[in-house]
C-alpha positions in Angstrom: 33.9 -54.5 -121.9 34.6 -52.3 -125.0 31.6 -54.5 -126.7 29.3 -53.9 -123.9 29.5 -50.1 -124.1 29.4 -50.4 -127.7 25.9 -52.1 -126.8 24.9 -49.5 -124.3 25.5 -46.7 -126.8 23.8 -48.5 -129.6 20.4 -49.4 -127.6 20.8 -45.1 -126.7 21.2 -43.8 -129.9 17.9 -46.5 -130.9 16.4 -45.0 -128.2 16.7 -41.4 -128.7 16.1 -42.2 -132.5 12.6 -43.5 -131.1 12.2 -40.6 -129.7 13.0 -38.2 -132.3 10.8 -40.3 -134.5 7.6 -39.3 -131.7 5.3 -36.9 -131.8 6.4 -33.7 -130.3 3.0 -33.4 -128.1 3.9 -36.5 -126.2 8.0 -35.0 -126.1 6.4 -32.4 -124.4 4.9 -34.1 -121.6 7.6 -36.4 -121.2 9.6 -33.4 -120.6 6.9 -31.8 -118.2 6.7 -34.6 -116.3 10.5 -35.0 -115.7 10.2 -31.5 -114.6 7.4 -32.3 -112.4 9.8 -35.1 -111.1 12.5 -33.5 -110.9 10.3 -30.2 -108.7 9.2 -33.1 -106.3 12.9 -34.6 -105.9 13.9 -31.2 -105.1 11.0 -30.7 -102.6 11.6 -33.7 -101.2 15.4 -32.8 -100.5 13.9 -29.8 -99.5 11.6 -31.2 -96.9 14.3 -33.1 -95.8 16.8 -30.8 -95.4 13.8 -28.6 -93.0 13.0 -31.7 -91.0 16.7 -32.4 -90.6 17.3 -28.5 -89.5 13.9 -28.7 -87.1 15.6 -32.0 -86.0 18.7 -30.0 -85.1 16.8 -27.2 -83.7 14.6 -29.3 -81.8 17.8 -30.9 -80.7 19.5 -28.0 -79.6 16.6 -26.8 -77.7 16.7 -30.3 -76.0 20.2 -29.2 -75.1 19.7 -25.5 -74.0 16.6 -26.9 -72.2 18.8 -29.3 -70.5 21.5 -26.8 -69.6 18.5 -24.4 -68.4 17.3 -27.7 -66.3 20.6 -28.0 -65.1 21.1 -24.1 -63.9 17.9 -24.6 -62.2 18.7 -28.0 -60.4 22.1 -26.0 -59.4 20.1 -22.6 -58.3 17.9 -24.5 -56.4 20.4 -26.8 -54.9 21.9 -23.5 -54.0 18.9 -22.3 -52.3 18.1 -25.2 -50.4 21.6 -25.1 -49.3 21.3 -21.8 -48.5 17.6 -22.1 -46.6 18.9 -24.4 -44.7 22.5 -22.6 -43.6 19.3 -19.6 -42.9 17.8 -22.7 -40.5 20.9 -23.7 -39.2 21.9 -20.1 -38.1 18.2 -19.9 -36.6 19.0 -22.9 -34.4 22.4 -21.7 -33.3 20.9 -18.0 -32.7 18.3 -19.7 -30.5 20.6 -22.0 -29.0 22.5 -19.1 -28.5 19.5 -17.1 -27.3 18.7 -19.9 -24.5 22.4 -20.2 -23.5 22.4 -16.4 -23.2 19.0 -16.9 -21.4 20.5 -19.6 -19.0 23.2 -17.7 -18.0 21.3 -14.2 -17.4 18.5 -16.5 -15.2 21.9 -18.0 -13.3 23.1 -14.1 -12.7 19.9 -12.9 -11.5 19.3 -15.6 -9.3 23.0 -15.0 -8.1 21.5 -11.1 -7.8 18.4 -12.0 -6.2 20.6 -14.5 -3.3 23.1 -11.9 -3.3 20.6 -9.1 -2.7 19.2 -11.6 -0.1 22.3 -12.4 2.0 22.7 -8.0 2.4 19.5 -8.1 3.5 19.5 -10.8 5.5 22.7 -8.9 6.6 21.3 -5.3 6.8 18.4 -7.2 9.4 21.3 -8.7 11.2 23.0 -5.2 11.7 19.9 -3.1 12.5 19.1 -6.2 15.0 22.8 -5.4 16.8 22.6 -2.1 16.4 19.0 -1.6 18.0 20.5 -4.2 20.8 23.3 -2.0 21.1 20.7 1.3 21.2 18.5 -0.4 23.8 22.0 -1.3 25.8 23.0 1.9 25.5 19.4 3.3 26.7 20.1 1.2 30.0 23.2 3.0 30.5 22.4 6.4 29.8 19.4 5.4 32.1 21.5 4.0 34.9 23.9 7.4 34.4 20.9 9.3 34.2 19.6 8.6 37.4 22.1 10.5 39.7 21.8 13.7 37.0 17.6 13.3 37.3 18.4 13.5 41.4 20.6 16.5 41.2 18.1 18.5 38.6 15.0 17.0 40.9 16.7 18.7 44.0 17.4 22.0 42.4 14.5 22.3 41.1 12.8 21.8 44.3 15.4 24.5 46.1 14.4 26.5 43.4 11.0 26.6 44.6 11.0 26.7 48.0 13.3 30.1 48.0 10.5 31.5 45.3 8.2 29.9 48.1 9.5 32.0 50.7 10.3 34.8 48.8 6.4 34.8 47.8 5.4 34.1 51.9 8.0 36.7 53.3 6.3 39.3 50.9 2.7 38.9 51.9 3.9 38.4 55.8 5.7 42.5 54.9 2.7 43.6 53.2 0.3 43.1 56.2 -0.5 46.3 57.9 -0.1 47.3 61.8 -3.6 46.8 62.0 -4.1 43.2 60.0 -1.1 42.0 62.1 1.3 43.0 65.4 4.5 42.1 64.9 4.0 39.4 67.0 1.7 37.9 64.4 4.0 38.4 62.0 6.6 36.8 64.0 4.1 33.4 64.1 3.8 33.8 60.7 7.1 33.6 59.6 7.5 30.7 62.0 4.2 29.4 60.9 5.4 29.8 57.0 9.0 28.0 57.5 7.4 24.9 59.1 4.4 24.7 55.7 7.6 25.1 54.2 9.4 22.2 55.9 5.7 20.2 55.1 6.2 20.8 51.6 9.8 20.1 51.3 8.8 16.5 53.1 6.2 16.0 50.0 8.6 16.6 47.5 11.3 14.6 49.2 9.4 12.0 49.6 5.5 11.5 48.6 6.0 13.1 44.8 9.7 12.2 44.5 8.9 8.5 45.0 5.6 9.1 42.9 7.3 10.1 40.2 10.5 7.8 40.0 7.4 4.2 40.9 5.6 6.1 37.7 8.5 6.7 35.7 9.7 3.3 36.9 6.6 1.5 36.1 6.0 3.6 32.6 9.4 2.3 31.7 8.2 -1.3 32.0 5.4 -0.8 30.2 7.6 0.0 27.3 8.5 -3.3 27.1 5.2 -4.8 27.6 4.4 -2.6 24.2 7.4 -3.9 22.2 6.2 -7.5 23.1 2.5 -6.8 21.8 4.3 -4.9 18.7 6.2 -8.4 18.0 2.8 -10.5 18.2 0.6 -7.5 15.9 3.5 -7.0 13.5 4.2 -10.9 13.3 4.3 -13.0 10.2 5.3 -16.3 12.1 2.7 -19.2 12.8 1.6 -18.3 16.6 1.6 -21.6 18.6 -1.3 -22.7 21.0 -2.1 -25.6 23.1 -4.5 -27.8 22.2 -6.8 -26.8 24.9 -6.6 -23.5 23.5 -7.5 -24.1 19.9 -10.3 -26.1 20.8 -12.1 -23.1 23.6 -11.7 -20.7 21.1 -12.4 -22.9 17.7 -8.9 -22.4 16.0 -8.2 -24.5 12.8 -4.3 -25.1 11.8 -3.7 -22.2 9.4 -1.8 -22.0 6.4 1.4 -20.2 5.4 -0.9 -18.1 3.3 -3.1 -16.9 6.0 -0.2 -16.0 8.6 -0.6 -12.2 8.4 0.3 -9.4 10.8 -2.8 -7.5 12.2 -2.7 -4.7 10.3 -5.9 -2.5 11.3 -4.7 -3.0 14.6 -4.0 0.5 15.7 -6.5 2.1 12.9 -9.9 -0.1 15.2 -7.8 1.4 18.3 -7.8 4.7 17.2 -11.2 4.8 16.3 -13.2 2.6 19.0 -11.4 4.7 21.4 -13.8 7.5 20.7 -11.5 10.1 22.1 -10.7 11.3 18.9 -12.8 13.4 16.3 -12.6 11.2 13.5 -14.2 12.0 10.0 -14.5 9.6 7.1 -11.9 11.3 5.2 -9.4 10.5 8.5 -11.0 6.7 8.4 -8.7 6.6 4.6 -6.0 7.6 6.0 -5.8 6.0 9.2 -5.7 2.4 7.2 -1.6 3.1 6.7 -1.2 3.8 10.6 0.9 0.8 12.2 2.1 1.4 15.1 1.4 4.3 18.2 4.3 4.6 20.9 4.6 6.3 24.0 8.2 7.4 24.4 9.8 8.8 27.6 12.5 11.2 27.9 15.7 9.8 29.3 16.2 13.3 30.8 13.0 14.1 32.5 10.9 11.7 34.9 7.3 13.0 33.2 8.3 14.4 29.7 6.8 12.3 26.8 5.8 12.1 23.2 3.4 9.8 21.5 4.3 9.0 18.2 2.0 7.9 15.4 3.8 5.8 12.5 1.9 5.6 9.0 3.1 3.4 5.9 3.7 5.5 2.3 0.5 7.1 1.5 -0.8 9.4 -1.0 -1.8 12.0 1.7 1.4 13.4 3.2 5.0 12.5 3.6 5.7 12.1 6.9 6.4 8.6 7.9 5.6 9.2 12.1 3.6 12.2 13.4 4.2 13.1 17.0 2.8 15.1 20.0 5.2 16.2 22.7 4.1 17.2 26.1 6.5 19.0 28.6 5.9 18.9 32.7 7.0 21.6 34.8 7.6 21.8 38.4 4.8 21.0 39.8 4.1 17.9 38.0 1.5 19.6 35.4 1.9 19.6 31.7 2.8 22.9 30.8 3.5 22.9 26.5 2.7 20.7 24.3 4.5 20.5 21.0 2.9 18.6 17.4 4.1 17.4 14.1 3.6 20.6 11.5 2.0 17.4 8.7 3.6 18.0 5.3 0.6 17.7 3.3 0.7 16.0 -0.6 -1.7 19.1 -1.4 -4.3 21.4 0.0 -6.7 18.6 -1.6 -5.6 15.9 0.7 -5.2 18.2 3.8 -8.7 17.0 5.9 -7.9 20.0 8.5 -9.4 22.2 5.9 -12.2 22.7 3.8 -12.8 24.8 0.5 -15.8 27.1 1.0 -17.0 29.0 -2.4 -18.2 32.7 -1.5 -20.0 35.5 -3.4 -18.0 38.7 -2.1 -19.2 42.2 -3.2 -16.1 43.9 -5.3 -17.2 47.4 -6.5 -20.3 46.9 -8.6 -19.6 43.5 -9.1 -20.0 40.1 -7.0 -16.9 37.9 -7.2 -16.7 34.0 -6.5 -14.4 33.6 -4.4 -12.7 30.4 -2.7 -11.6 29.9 0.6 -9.9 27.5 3.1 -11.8 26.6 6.6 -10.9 24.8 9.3 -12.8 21.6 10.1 -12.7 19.1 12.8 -10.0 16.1 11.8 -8.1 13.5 13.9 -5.2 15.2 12.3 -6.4 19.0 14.4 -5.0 16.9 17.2 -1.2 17.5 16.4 -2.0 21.3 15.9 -3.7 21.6 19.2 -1.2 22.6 21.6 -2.9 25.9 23.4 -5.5 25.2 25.1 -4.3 23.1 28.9 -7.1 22.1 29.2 -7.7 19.4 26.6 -3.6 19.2 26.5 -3.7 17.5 30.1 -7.1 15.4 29.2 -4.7 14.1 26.7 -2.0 13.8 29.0 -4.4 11.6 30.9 -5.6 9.8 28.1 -2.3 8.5 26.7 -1.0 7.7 29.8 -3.9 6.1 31.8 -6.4 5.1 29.2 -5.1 3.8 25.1 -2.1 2.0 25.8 -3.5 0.4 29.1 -7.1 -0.4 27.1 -5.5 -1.1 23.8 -6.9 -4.9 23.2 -10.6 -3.7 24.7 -10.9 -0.8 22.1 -9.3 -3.1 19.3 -12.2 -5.7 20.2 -14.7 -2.8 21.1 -15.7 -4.3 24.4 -14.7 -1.1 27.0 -17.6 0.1 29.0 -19.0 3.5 28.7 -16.9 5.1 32.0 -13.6 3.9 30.3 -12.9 6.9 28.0 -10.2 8.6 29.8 -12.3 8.6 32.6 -14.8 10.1 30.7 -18.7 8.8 29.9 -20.2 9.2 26.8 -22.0 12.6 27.8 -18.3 14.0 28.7 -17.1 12.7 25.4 -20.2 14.5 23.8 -19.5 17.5 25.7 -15.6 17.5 24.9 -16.5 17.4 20.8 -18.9 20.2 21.5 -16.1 22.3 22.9 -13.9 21.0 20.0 -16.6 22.3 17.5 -16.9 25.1 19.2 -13.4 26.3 19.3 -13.5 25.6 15.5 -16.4 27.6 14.7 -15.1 30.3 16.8 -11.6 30.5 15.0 -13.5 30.2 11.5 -15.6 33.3 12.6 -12.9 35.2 13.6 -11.2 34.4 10.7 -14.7 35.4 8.5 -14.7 38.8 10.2 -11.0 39.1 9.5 -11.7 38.5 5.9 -14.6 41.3 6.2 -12.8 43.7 7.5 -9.8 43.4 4.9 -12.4 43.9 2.2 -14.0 46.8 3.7 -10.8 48.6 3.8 -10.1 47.4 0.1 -13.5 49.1 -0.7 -12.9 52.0 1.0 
């Protein structure tokens, strides 16, 4: 070994000998280019050392982009989890929701069956307690008839004493010349036995009249409530065959089973009695039903009473007239409805007239109400006899009997209430006239008020 390094340093020192022995331009660029060498080595290491930190860089990057990677996978894992705990909660709310809707259908089905049993029940009690009414009618009616006796037979006492009393007064006033006493004697005879002929009417002729017409009116009630069932009925009506074929009647639906419900409203006006404007035509679609009621205490008392369905024209639901009999069998008051009017614009009794009225220097506008002729005047007109026992007449001799011919507009010209056409005519003129003379009256009112304003 020792010989080999003793080589080694002997072939160096030769060698640096060699190079001593050179030129020193060519030592020169030796040296440079060992420096140049050695510069590139250490570039080189350089370089590598930045490619091994962009390595790591580019590495950790990797790794952070990883991580960021991961976050997201997780957030969005997270969000799907959540979006669909949001989808899951939808599907319970709505489960929920239609539960909830299920059981509030069940509870108002429950209301609308419960709702339908009261009135099923209501209908059940109003049916017993209108049997129980019409029982108790019957009673009152049966207990009635001794008290209608006693009242008849004072009444008629009553009478003949002012009878007498009215006889035995003339008989006094006659004078020794118009009569002897033995004149007045007859008379007196002669008045007790037109007494005892009167007394033999009432008892029998008009006390029989009027119980057979008090009687018979009676059972025309019922006649009414039976034609009130068929009008007001929503029930299939049931015909023979022989029937449906005359009158060419198809098998009707359920849909089509309707009462008749301008029943009254064609009776009203095809009976031409009343003075009916197109403004009462309106109203006159919500009438349903006209009654004649008797008075369980009197043989002739009555009312006719007019029922109307909700309108938009006044409140009441039933309008009546009442007419009241006296003694001798003739009406003697009648009595109407005062109509609670909606407003003054709806009331067809009255009409707003503009006038120009002188006020100092000046002329004024000025607007005022008029009475007109309405179906609805009827239930104010209760002074005049006159038309009161026409309408006596009517009601109780003419509508309820002729109800189906004025409903189908077949009744001859001399059924009116015994009136024809021209008597009709004539009674409207006297209905127009009596209005015209209470508006003129009431325009010469008016004048005079403002004259004495003036003055």
């Amino acid at each position: 070994m020792e010989d080999i390094q003793k080589e080694e340093s002997n072939t160096n020192k030769e060698q640096k000998e060699e190079e001593i022995n050179k030129n020193p331009e060519e030592v020169k660029k030796e040296e440079k280019e060992e420096i140049k060498e050695e510069d590139k080595k250490v570039e080189e290491k350089q370089e590598e050392k930045t490619e091994e930190k962009k390595e790591e860089n580019n590495e950790e990057k990797e790794k952070e982009e990883k991580k960021e990677e991961k976050i997201e996978e997780k957030t969005e894992e997270k969000e799907k989890e959540k979006t669909e705990e949001k989808v899951e909660d939808k599907k319970e709310e709505k489960v929920e929701e239609k539960v909830e809707e299920k059981q509030e259908e069940k509870l108002e089905e429950k209301k609308n069956k419960e709702k339908e049993e009261e009135k099923l029940e209501e209908k059940k009690n109003e049916e017993k307690e209108e049997e129980k009414k019409e029982e108790n009618k019957e009673k009152e009616e049966k207990n009635e008839e001794p008290k209608k006796e006693e009242t008849a037979e004072n009444d008629l006492a009553n009478e003949e004493e002012e009878d007498r009393k009215e006889l035995y007064e003339a008989i006094q006033d006659l004078k020794p010349d118009e009569a002897s006493d033995n004149v007045k004697s007859k008379l007196i005879i002669l008045s007790e036995i037109h007494l005892e002929q009167k007394r033999v009417e009432n008892d029998q002729y008009m006390k029989e009249y009027d119980y057979l017409e008090d009687k018979y009116e009676r059972s025309y009630a019922e006649i009414d409530s039976k034609i009130e069932d068929v009008v007001k009925s929503k029930e299939k009506i049931e015909l023979t065959p022989e029937e449906m074929k005359q009158y060419d009647i198809k098998e009707e639906s359920e849909s089509e089973i309707k009462p008749i419900e301008d029943y009254w409203e064609k009776v009203i006006i095809n009976s031409r009695y009343f003075t009916i404007t197109d403004k009462d035509k309106k109203i006159l679609k919500y009438l349903t039903k006209v009654k004649l009621i008797k008075f369980p205490e009197s043989l002739q008392d009555f009312k006719v009473d007019f029922y109307f369905n909700e309108n938009e024209y006044f409140f009441n639901d039933i309008l009546s007239k009442k007419y009241i009999f006296g003694k001798d069998s003739t009406v003697k008051k009648a009595e109407g409805t005062s109509i609670d009017w909606k407003s003054s614009d709806k009331n067809t009794t009255i009409e707003k007239i503009k006038k120009k009225v002188k006020k100092g220097k000046k002329y004024i506008t000025e607007t005022k109400e008029q009475k007109v002729d309405s179906f609805f005047s009827f239930f104010s007109q209760v002074n005049d006899m006159t038309f009161i026992t026409d309408e006596v007449t009517f009601f109780k001799e003419d509508l309820f009997a002729n109800q189906l011919e004025y409903y189908l507009d077949i009744v001859s010209k001399t059924k009116n209430g015994g009136l024809d056409d021209e008597d009709n005519d004539d009674l409207d003129d006297d209905y127009d006239k009596k209005g015209k003379d209470e508006n003129k009256d009431n325009e010469t009112d008016d004048k005079k008020k403002e004259e004495c304003k003036n003055q």
